[in-house]
C-alpha positions as CSV (number, residue, x, y, z in Angstrom):
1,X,0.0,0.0,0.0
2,X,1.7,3.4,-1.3
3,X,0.9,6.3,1.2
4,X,2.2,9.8,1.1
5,X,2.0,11.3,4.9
6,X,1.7,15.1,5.0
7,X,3.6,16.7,8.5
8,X,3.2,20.1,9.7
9,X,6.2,22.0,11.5
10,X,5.7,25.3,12.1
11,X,2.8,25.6,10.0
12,X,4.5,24.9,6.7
13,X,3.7,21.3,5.4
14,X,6.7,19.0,4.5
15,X,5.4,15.9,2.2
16,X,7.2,12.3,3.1
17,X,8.4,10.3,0.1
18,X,6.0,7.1,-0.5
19,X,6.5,3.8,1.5
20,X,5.5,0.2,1.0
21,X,3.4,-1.2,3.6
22,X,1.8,-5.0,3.2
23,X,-2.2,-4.4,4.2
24,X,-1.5,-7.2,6.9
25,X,1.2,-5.6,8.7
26,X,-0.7,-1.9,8.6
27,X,-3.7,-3.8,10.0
28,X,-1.4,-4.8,13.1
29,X,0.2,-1.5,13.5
30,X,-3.1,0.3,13.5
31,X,-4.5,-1.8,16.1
32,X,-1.9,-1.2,18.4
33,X,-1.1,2.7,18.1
34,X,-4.8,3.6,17.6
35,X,-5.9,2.6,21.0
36,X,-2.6,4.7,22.1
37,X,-3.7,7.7,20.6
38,X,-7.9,7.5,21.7
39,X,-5.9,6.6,25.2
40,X,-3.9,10.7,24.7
41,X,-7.1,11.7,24.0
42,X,-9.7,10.5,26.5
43,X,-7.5,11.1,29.6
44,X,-8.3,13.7,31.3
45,X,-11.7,14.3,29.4
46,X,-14.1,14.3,32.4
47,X,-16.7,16.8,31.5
48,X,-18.6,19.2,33.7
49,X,-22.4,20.0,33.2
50,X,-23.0,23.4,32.3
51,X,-26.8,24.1,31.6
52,X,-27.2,27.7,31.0
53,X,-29.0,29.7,34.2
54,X,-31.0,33.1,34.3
55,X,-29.6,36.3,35.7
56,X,-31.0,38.1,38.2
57,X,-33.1,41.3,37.9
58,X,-34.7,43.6,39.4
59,X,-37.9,45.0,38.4
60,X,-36.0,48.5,37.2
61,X,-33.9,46.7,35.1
62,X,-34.5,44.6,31.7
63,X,-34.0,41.0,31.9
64,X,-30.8,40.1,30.1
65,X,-30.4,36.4,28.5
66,X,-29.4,33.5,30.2
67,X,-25.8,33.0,30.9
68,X,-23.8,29.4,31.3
69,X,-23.5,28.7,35.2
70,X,-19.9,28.4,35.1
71,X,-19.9,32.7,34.0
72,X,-22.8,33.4,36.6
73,X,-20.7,34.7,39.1
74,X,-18.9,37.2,36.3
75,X,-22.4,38.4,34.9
76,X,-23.5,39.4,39.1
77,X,-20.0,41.3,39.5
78,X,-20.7,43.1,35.9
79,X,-24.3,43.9,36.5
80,X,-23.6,44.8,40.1
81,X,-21.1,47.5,39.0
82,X,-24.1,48.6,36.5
83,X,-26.3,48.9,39.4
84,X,-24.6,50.4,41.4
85,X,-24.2,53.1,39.3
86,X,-27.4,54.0,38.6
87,X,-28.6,54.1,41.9
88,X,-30.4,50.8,41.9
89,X,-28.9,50.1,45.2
90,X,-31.7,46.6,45.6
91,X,-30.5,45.1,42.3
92,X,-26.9,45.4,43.2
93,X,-27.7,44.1,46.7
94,X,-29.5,41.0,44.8
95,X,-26.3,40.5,42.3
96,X,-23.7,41.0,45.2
97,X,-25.0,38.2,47.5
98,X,-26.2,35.8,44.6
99,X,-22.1,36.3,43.7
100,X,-21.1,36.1,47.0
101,X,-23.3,32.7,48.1
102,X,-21.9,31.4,44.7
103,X,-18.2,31.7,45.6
104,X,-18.8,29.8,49.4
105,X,-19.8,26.9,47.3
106,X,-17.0,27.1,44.9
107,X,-14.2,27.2,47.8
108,X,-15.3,24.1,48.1
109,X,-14.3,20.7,46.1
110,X,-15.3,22.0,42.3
111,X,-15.6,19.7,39.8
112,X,-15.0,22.3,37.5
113,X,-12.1,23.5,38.7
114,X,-10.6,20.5,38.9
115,X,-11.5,19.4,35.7
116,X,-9.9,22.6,34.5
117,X,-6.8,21.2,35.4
118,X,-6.6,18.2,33.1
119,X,-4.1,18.8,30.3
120,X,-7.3,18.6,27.5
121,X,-9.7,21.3,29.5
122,X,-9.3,25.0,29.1
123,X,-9.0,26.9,32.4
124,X,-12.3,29.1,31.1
125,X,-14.0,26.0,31.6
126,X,-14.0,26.4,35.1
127,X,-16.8,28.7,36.9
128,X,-15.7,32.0,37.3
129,X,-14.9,33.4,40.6
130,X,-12.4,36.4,39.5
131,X,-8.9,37.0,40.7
132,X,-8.6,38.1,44.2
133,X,-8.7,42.1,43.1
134,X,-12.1,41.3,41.2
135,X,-13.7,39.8,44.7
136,X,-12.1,41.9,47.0
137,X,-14.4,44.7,44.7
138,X,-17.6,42.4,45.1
139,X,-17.2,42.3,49.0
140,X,-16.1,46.4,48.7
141,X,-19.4,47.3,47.5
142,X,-21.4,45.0,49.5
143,X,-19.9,46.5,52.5
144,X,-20.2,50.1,51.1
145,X,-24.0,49.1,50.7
146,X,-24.5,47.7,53.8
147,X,-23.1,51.2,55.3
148,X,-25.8,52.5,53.1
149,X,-28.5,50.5,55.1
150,X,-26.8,52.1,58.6
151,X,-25.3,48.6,59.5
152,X,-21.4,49.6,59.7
153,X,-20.6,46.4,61.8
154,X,-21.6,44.1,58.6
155,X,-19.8,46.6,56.0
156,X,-16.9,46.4,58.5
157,X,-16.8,42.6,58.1
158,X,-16.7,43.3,54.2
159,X,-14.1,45.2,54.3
160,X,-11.8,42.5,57.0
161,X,-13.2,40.0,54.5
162,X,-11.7,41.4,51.4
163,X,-8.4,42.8,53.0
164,X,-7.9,38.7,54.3
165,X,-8.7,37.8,50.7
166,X,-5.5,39.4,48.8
167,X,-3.3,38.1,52.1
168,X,-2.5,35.2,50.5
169,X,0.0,36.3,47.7
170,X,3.1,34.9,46.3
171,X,5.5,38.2,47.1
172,X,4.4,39.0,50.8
173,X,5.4,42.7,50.3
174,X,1.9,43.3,48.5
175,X,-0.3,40.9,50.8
176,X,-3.5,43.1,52.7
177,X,-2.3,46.3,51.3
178,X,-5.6,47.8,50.1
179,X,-5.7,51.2,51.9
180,X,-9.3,52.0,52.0
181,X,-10.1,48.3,53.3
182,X,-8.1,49.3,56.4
183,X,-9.0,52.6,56.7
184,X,-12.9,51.9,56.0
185,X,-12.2,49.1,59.0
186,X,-10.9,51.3,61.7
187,X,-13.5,54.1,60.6
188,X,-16.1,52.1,61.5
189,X,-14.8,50.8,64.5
190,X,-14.5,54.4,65.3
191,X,-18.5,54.9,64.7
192,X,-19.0,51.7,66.6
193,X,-17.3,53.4,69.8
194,X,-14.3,50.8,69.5
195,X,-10.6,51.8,68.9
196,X,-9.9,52.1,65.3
197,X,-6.1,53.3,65.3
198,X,-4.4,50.0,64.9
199,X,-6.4,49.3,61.3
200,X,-5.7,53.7,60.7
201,X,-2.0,52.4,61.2
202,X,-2.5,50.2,58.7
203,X,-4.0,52.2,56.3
204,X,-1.4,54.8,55.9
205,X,1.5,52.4,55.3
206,X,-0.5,50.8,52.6
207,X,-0.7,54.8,50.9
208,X,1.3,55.2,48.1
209,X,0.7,59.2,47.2
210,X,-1.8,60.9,49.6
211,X,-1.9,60.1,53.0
212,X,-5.4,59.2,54.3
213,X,-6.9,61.7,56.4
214,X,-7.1,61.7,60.2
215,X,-10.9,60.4,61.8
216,X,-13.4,62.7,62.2
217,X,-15.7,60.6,63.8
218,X,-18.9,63.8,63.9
219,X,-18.3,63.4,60.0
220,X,-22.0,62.2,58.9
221,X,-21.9,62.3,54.9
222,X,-19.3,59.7,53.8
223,X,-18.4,59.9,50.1
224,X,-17.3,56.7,48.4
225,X,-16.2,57.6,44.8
226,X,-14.5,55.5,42.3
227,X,-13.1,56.9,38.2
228,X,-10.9,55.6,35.7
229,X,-10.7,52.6,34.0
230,X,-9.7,48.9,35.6
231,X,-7.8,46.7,34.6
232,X,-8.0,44.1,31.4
233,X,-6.8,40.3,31.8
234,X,-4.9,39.1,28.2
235,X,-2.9,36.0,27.6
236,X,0.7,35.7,26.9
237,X,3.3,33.2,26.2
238,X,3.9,31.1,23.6
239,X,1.1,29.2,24.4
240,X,-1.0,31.9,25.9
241,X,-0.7,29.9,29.0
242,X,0.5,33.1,31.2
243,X,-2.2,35.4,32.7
244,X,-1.3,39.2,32.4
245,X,-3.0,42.2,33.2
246,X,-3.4,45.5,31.4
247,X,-3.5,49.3,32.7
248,X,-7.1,50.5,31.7
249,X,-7.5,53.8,30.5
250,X,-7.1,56.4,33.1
251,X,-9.3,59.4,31.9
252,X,-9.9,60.4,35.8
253,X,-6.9,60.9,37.8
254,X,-8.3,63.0,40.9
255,X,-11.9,63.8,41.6
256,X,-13.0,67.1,43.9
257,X,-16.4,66.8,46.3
258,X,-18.1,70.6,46.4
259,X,-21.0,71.1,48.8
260,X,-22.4,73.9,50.7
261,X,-19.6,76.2,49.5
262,X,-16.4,74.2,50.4
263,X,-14.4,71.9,48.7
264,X,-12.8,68.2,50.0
265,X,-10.5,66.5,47.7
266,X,-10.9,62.9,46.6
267,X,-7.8,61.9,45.8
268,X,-6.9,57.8,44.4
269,X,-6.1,55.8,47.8
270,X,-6.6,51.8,45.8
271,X,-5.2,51.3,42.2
272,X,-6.8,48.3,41.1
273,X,-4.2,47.5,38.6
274,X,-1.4,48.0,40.5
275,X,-3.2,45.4,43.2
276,X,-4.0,42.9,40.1
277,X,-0.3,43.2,39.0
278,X,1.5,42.8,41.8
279,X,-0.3,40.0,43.7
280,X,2.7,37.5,41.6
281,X,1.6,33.9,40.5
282,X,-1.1,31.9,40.5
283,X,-1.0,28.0,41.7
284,X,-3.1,27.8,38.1
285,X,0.2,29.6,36.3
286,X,2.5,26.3,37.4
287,X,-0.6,24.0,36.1
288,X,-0.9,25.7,32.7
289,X,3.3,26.2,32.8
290,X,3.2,22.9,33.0
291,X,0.5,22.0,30.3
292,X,2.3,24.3,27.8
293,X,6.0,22.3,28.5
294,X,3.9,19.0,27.9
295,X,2.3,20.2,24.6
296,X,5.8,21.4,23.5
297,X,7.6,18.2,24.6
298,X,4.8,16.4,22.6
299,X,4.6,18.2,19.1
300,X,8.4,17.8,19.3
301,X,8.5,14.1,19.9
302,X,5.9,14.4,17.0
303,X,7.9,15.7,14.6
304,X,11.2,13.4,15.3
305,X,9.4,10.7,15.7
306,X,7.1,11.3,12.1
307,X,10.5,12.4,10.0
308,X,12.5,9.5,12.0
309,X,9.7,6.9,10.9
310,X,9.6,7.9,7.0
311,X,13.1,8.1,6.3
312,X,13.6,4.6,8.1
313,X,10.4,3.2,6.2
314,X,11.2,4.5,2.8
315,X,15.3,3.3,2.8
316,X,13.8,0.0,3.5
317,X,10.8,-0.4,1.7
318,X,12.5,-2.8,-1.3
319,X,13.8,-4.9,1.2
320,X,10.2,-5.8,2.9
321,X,12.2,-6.3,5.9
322,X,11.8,-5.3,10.3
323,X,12.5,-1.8,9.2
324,X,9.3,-1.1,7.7
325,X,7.4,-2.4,10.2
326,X,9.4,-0.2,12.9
327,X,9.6,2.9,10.4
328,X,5.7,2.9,9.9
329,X,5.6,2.1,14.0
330,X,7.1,5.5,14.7
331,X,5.3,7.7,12.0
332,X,2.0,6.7,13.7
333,X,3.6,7.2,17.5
334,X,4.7,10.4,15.6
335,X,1.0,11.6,14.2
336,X,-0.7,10.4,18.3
337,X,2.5,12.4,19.9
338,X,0.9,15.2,17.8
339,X,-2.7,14.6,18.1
340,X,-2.2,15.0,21.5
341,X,-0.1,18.3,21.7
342,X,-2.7,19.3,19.5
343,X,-5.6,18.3,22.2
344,X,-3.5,19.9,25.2
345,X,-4.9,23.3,26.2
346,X,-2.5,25.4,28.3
347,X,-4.6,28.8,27.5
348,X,-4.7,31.3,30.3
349,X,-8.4,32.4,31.6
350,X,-8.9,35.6,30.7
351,X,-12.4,36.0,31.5
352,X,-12.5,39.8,33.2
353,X,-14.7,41.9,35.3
354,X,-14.2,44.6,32.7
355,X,-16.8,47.5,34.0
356,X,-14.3,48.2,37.4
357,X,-13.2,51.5,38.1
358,X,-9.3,51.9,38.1
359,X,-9.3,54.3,41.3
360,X,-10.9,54.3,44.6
361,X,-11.7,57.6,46.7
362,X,-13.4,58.4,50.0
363,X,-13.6,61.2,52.1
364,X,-16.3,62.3,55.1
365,X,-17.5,65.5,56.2
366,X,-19.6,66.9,58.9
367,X,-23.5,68.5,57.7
368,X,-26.2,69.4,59.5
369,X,-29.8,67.4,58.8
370,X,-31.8,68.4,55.8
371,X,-31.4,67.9,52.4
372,X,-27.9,68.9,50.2
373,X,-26.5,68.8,47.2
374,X,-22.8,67.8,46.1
375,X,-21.0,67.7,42.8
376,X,-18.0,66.1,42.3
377,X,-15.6,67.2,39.8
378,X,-13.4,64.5,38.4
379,X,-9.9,65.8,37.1
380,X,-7.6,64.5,34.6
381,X,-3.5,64.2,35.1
382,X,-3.5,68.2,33.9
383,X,-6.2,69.1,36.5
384,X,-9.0,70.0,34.0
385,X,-12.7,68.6,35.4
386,X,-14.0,66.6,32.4
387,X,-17.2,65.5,33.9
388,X,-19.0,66.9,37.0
389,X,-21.7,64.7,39.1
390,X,-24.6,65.6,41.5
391,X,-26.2,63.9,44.1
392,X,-29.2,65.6,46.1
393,X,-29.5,63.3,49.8
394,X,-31.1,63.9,52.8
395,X,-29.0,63.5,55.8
396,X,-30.9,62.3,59.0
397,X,-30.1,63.0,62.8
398,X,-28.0,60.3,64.5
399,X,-27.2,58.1,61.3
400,X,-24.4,58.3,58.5
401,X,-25.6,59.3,55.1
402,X,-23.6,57.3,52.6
403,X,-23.3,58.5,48.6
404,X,-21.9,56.7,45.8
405,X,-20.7,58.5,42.8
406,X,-18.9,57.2,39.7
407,X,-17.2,59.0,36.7
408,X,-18.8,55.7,35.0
């Protein structure tokens, strides 16, 4: 039987000279190598059900289609961030805790996950929990709302939550250093009547430009505000099996709060890409390190083995001797070595929370009861106010007023 084998290195193809192989002997040889190659291919191939679920919404919001489960968690952080800034403070409570409920199950044994981990599963497969900055932000605006509903012991616990949350990095240097998580902690320690100058402490050696502002614990109005652009997840490496993150665009660099005549900067205390970049590597970077070294080693062996097998088979195909037999041996332990490279999936997750802010602000100040108004002024790097916010509240005796705001 006369066969010409096409192989593909580098994605040119290189055409093998014709062999001779008796229909008896190929017979053989394909019974033993194919079960070898089905073998590459089914290991590792335990699949993961993933029926698609509804979103939740609220009755001021459109219904938007069903997503798959395993990206649930993803479409709560997005749509929370939406909610949040349009002032539908109950839809973004509904999104946060769905999330949030979600990612106590998933700290458990995952299925997913762990079939994620197989050399023929993609990482995306997995569900979606974010990277630690993406669910420190989920448990950041839950707290922030929970402030909002004059319960600062629960946002405190949000913020302790979320600061614990980026503790466990790989360079130590950049574990728990969220400023605002600190500072938000002792503040409301401080409303609480407890001593909040240990998690201050904290706070200001986690600043990085501004320092944070003494307490003021008569301050009544608190004024969380958030601008820019965060930051983008994209895959590099030969393989794309190494997870990187991108600087969003700034726009706003510094915002400025103006009510009843005076003026309280909001300068950036968090830089969400700078906490996404510097958090170091993943235990999923060594998996998919190691995936993409295995699919390497594999089209390699491919290759030698394919060219090795043809040049063997074709100097002794007019003797009809062992060396066809071996020759045609290797070109199909050749072609399974590359079926499986082929089948091995080291590609990075790159699935993003792409609607976060790239800055974080807060500052509090002291006004009597009634109703205001504030407009906040956020600056680019030259100082020029490119987009100006109001918010009219009412502040009420003996309770913090809390306002959101977002160049967004």
């Amino acid at each position: 039987m006369s066969k010409v084998l096409p192989t593909q290195r580098n994605g040119d193809f290189l055409f093998v000279e014709s062999f001779v192989l008796k229909p008896t002997k190929a017979r053989a040889l394909l019974a033993l190598w194919f079960p070898v190659a089905m073998l590459a291919f089914s290991t590792g191939c335990a699949t993961y059900s993933d029926g698609p679920v509804a979103n939740s919404t609220s009755s001021a919001a459109p219904a938007t289609p069903a997503v798959p489960r395993r990206d649930q968690v993803l479409w709560n952080y997005r749509n929370a961030a939406l909610a949040m800034r349009a002032g539908r403070f109950d839809q973004a409570k509904t999104e946060l805790e769905e999330a949030l409920s979600r990612l106590g199950g998933i700290y458990g044994p995952d299925k997913a996950a762990a079939s994620a981990r197989r050399l023929f599963n993609e990482e995306s497969k997995k569900n979606f929990i974010g990277e630690p900055y993406e669910r420190v932000m989920a448990y950041f605006y839950r707290g922030i709302l929970y402030w909002m509903d004059g319960e600062p012991d629960n946002a405190r616990a949000c913020f302790r939550t979320g600061q614990l949350l980026d503790s466990d990095t790989e360079n130590k240097t950049y574990a728990g250093d969220w400023s605002l998580l600190d500072y938000l902690d002792g503040l409301a320690s401080v409303k609480l009547a407890a001593d909040g100058s240990d998690a201050f402490a904290r706070a200001q050696t986690h600043t990085r430009a501004t320092p944070l502002p003494p307490y003021a614990p008569r301050a009544n109005v608190l004024f969380f505000i958030e601008y820019g652009n965060g930051p983008l997840k994209y895959a590099a490496g030969q393989y794309r099996e190494q997870l990187r993150f991108r600087e969003g665009h700034p726009g706003t660099k510094t915002a400025l709060v103006r009510v009843a005549g005076q003026a309280w900067p909001a300068p950036p205390y968090d830089d969400l890409y700078f906490q996404a970049s510097t958090r170091g590597g993943r235990v999923m970077d060594y998996i998919l390190a190691g995936k993409a070294q295995f699919k390497g080693a594999a089209n390699s062996v491919g290759d030698a083995a394919i060219i090795s097998g043809a040049v063997l088979a074709n100097t002794q195909q007019r003797r009809h001797n062992a060396g066809d037999e071996i020759g045609a041996g290797l070109m199909l332990f050749g072609l399974a070595s590359k079926l499986v490279s082929a089948a091995t999936t080291p590609t990075a997750d790159t699935r993003c929370w792409d609607n976060l802010p790239g800055y974080l602000s807060f500052t509090a100040i002291e006004l009597p009861p009634g109703e205001h108004t504030a407009a906040v002024e956020f600056q680019n790097a030259a100082g020029t106010t490119t987009r100006v916010k109001t918010a009219t509240f009412t502040v009420q005796p003996g309770r913090d007023t809390v306002v959101f705001l977002s160049d967004h």
